[in-house]
C-alpha positions in Angstrom: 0.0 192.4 33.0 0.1 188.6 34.1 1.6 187.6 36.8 4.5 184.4 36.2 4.0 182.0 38.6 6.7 181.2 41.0 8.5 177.5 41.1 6.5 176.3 43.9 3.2 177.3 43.0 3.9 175.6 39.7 4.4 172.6 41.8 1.9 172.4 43.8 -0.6 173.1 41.2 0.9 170.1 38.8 -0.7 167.0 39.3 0.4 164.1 41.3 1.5 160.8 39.4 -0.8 159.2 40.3 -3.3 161.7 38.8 -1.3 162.4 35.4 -1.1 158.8 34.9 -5.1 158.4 35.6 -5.3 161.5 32.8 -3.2 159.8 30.3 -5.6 157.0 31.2 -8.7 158.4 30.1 -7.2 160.4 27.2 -5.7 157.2 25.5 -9.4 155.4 26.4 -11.1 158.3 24.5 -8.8 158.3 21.3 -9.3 154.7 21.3 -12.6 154.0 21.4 -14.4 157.5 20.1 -14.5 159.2 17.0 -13.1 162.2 17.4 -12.1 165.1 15.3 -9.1 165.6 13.8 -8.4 168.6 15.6 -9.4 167.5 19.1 -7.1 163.9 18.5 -4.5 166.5 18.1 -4.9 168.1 21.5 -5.8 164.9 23.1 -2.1 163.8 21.9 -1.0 166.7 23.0 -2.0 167.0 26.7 -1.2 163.3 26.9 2.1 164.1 25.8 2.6 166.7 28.7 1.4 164.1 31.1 3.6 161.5 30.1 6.5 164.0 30.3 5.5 165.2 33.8 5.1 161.3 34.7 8.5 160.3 33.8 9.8 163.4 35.3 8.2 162.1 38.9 9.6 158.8 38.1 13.0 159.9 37.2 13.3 162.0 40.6 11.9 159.1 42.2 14.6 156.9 41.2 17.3 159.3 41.7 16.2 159.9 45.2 16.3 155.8 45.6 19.6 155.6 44.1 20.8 158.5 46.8 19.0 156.4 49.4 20.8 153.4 48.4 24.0 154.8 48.3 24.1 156.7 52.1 23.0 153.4 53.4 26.1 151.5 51.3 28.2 154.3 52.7 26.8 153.4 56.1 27.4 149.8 55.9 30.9 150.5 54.4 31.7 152.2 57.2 30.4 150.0 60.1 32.2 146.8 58.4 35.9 147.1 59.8 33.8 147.6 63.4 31.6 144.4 63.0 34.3 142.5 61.5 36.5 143.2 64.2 33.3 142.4 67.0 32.8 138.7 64.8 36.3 138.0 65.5 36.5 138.8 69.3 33.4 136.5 69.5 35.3 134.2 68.5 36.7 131.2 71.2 40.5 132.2 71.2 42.4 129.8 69.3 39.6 128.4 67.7 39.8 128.8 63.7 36.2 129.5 61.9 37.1 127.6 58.7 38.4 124.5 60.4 35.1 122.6 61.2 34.7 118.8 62.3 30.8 119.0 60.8 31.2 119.4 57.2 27.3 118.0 56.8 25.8 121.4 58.6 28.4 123.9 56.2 26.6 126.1 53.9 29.0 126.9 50.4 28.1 128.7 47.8 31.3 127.9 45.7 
């Protein structure tokens, strides 16, 4: 009886991206430039298929974990902002207002 293979070993035996995309590659090359039987075009299109699928499977994770990246570090910030604001405004000279400004020349506006 065969043994199923368990999550991680399928895993580690799927290709990296870089490898699946160097496979899809070489099987695009070769239904593009040789003359091939029907029945092997077929399984070339096949396997290339697969590797596409497992390719935009990396890339979807990869973008996910990006996204999840992006969004602790926004969450971060978020939080830290009442803190800094607060620091910018005790660095302040006291009575000294940051919009009023004698030296329009040096001003930076986007609006």
């Amino acid at each position: 009886m065969a043994r199923r293979k368990s999550r991680s070993e399928e895993e580690s035996s799927a290709p990296s991206f870089e490898e699946a995309l160097g496979g899809l590659e070489s099987i695009v090359e070769a239904m593009e430039h040789e003359s091939l039987p029907l029945e092997e075009l077929v399984a070339h299109y096949e396997k290339g298929f697969a590797l596409l699928t497992h390719c935009e499977s990396i890339l979807k994770s990869a973008r996910c974990r990006i996204e999840l990246i992006t969004l602790r570090n926004q969450a971060e910030i978020g939080l830290d902002a009442p803190a800094k604001a607060v620091e910018a405004l005790d660095d302040l000279a006291p009575g000294a207002d940051p919009d009023d400004s004698d030296d329009d020349d040096n001003d930076i506006r986007l609006f």
